[in-house]
N, C-alpha and C positions, 0 to 999 in steps of 0.2 A: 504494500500500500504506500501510494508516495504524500508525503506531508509538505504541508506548505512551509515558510520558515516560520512563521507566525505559528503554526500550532507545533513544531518541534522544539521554540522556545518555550513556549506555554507548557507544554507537557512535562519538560526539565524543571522548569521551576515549579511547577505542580508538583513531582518527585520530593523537589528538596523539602520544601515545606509541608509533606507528608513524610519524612524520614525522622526515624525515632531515633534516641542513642541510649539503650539501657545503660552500659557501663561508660556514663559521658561524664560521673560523679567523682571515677578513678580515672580519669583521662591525664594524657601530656599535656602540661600547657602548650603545645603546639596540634594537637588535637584538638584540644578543648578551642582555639581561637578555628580551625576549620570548622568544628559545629556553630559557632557562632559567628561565623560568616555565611551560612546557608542563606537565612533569610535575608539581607541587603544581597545576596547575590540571586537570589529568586526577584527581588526586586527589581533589578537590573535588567533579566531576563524577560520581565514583563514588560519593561518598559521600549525595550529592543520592539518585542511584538505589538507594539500597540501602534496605532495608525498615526503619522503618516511613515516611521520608519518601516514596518515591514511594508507596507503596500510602494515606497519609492526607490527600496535598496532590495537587492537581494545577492545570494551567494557569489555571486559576479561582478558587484559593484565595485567600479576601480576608484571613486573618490576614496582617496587615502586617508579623509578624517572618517570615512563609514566604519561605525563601532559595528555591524552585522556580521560582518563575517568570525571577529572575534568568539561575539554571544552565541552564533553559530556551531563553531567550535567547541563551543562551554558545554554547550545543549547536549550535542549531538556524542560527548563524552560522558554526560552523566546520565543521556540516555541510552548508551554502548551503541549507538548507531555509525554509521561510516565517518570516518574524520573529515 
């Protein structure tokens, strides 16, 4: 099934802020700061998808300031989808 980028970032950030961490209490402090980065990074990712960036960039946009391909990348690794 092919997804638009819009709903591959939505999906990733949907993931993160439905991920649990039972042993998040005995964590590294450098674990502990990536559990607490989920959410401002689900945030991100929402904001990639929301209109007008996904509807005017997409995986091929060569504007060098376009943050999509990055969020793209994020997405599409914390969904195990193709890089």
């Amino acid at each position: 099934m092919t997804h638009t980028p819009a709903q591959e970032l939505r999906a990733a950030a949907d993931k993160l802020r439905q991920m649990r961490f039972p042993a998040a209490m005995t964590a590294t402090s450098s674990t502990a700061a990536l559990i607490g980065a989920r959410l401002p990074l689900a945030d991100w990712l929402d904001a990639q998808a929301a209109e007008p960036v996904a509807a005017t960039h997409s995986s091929m946009c060569p504007d060098p300031a376009c943050t999509i391909n990055a969020a793209l990348a994020v997405a599409r690794a914390i969904n195990g989808g193709p890089q």
